[in-house]
C-alpha positions, 0 to 999 in steps of 0.5 A: 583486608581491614586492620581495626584497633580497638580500644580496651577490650570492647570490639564496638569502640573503633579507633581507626582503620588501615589497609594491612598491605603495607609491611611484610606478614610473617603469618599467614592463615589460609581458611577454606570455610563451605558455607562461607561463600563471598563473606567475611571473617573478623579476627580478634586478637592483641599483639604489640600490646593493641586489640585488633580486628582484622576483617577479611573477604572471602571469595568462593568458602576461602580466605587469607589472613596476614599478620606480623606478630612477635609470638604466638597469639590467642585469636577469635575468629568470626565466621557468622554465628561461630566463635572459634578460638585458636592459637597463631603464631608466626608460619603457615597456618591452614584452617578449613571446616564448615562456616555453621558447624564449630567442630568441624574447624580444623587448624594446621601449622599451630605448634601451640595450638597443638599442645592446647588440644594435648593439654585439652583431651587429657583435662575433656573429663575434668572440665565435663565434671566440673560444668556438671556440678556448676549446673547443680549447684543452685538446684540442691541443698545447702548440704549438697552444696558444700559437698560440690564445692569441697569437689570443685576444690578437688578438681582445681587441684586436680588441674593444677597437676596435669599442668605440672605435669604438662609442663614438665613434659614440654618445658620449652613450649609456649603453651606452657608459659600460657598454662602458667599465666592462667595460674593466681596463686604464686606458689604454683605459679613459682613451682610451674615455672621453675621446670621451664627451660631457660630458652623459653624463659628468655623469651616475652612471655618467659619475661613476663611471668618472671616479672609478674612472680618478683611482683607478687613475691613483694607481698608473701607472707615473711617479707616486709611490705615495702614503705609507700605514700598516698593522699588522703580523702583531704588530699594529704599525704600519709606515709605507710611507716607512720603505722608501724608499731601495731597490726595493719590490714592493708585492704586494696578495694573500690567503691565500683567492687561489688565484692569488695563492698559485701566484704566491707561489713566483715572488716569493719566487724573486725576493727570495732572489735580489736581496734583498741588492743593493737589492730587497724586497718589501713584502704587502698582505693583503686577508684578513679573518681574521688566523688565515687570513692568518698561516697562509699567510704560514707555509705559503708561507714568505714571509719579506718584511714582511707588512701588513693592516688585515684589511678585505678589499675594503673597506680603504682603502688598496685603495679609494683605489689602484683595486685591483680584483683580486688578485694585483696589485703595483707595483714602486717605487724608491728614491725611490718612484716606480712603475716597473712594474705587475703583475709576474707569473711570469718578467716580475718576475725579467726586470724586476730584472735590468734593474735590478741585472744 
C-alpha cells in the first residue's frame, strides 16, 4: 500500500510517498468490492493533523487497508467513478458492495459510522425538502423566493433540534462531538455541548470544541474585546485601546473575499453617514500580500484605519477570537464592550441608528 501526504486540502499536490508497512496498524478495513477486480482504491483522509492518500491494490474485487489512528476519521474512498464517505476508527473494519453502484457499499465495525446513518434516516425528510427548495430557487418569483428561504431558515432549525436531541441520547458518542463541530453558531454549539458526558469531553475531539467555544466566547456580545496591536498600511503599529471613547466596528475581511468586498459598500455607507457623531470603523485584513490588500483598500475607497499583520488565517489576532469566516466584525463601544456581532447589509445602518438617532 502506498502512503501519500498531501499538502492542504488538494489531492494533486504531492509531497512524497512511503511504503506503509513500517509500524503496527491498529485499523484495518478489509473491502471485497465485485467489479473491482485487480485495481486500486485511493483513500483520503487527515490524521495526526496530515492530508493522506493511501492507494491499495486489490486482487481478485478484495482489498486491505491499514492505519494508525488516534480516533475516529472521516474518509473518502475511491473506487473508479464512486466516492464513498465513511467513518474509520481504530478496530476491524469490513466494507463490500459493487465498485459501480454506491448504495450497494456496506460498512461494518464503524460505531461512529453507525451513529451517522442513525442520525442520517432521522434527518433523510429534511434534507430531501431542503434539496427540493435549493433546486426552486432561481426559477421562481422574488415573493416565492423570500417564502423559500423563510423555510430553509425553518429547516436549519429544525436540524439544529434532532441533534440536540441525538446528542442528548448518545452523549458519549463521537458522532456527537462531529455533530457539534458542524455547528457556527456558538450559543448552540455551547448548549450541544453542555449534554456531553465528561468522558467524551476528555477526549481530542471533546478538546477541541472546548477550546473552539473559549475562542469564540472572546467575542460575545457583553464582553470586552481584548486589547490587540497590528501594522498599518505604512507598517506602523497602532494600538486598538487608542480607540476607545467612540463606537468601533472591528470589521475582519481580505481583499481575496468576494463577499466581503459586496459588503464593503454598506459599511462605508455607514461611516459617512455616523462618522461624525461618535462612530468608526477599524479593517482587519486576513490578506497575505500587502500589494493585494492596499490595492482593495484604494479600489473600494475605503477611508477608515486599516491593519494586518499580513498572516492570513494564521494570525493571532484571528486564532485567539475564533474567526472562522470572513466578512465578520463586532461593533463596540466607548468603553469597549461588544454590542452587536456580524453586522451585514441594512442590519448595521438599523443598529447605529438605535444608537445616534
Amino acid at each position: 500500500m502506498k502512503k501519500t501526504k498531501i499538502l492542504g486540502a488538494s489531492i494533486t499536490m504531492i509531497l512524497f510517498m512511503i511504503q506503509f508497512n513500517s509500524y503496527s496498524q491498529n485499523t484495518v478495513l478489509k473491502g471485497c468490492l465485485k467489479g473491482l477486480s485487480d485495481g486500486e482504491v485511493t483513500l483520503f483522509y487527515n490524521n495526526k493533523n496530515q492530508s493522506i492518500a493511501d492507494t491499495v491494490k486489490a486482487i481478485d474485487d478484495h482489498f486491505t487497508w491499514q492505519s494508525n489512528l488516534d480516533e475516529p476519521v472521516r474518509v473518502a474512498l475511491n473506487a473508479g467513478n464512486e466516492h464513498f464517505f465513511f467513518f474509520a476508527e481504530p478496530g476491524q473494519l469490513t466494507l463490500v458492495g459493487i465498485r459501480d453502484s454506491l448504495n450497494t457499499y456496506k460498512l461494518k465495525g464503524s460505531l461512529m459510522q453507525e451513529h451517522e446513518d442513525l442520525y442520517r434516516a432521522s434527518t433523510r425528510g429534511l434534507m430531501q425538502e431542503w434539496d427540493s427548495l435549493y433546486k426552486k430557487i432561481d426559477s421562481v418569483s422574488d415573493e416565492e423566493k423570500a417564502l423559500i428561504e423563510r423555510r430553509r431558515v425553518e429547516i436549519s432549525q429544525l436540524f439544529i433540534v434532532k441533534a440536540h436531541k441525538f446528542v442528548a441520547t448518545y452523549p458519549t458518542s463521537p458522532y456527537s462531538l462531529y455533530l457539534i463541530n458542524l455547528e457556527n453558531e456558538y450559543a448552540v454549539i455551547k448548549r450541544l455541548y453542555a449534554l456531553i458526558a465528561p468522558s467524551a469531553k476528555n477526549t481530542p475531539a471533546g478538546q477541541k470544541i472546548a477550546l473552539r467555544l473559549e475562542k469564540m466566547s472572546r467575542r460575545q456580545i457583553g464582553n470586552l474585546l481584548e486589547n490587540f496591536t497590528q501594522p498599518d498600511t505604512a507598517g506602523h503599529p497602532v494600538d486598538f485601546q487608542q480607540f476607545r471613547g467612540q463606537y468601533v466596528l472591528v470589521d475582519f475581511w481580505a481583499s481575496w473575499c468576494m463577499p466581503c468586498r459586496a459588503e464593503n459598500p454598506n459599511v462605508l455607507k455607514a461611516y459617512q453617514k455616523f462618522k461624525d457623531k461618535g462612530f468608526t470603523v477599524l479593517g482587519i485584513s486576513l490578506d497575505e500580500k500587502a500589494s493585494n490588500w492596499k490595492k482593495a483598500i484604494k479600489d473600494d475607497d475605503l477611508p477608515w484605519t486599516q491593519l494586518s499583520d499580513l498572516k492570513g488565517w494564521k494570525s493571532d489576532l484571528v486564532n485567539r477570537l475564533g474567526i472562522e469566516f470572513i466578512p465578520s466584525n463586532v461593533l463596540v463601544d466607548p468603553e469597549g464592550k461588544i454590542i452587536a456581532t456580524d453586522l451585514r447589509g441594512e442590519m448595521l445602518e438599523e443598529q447605529l441608528k438605535e444608537l445616534f438617532e
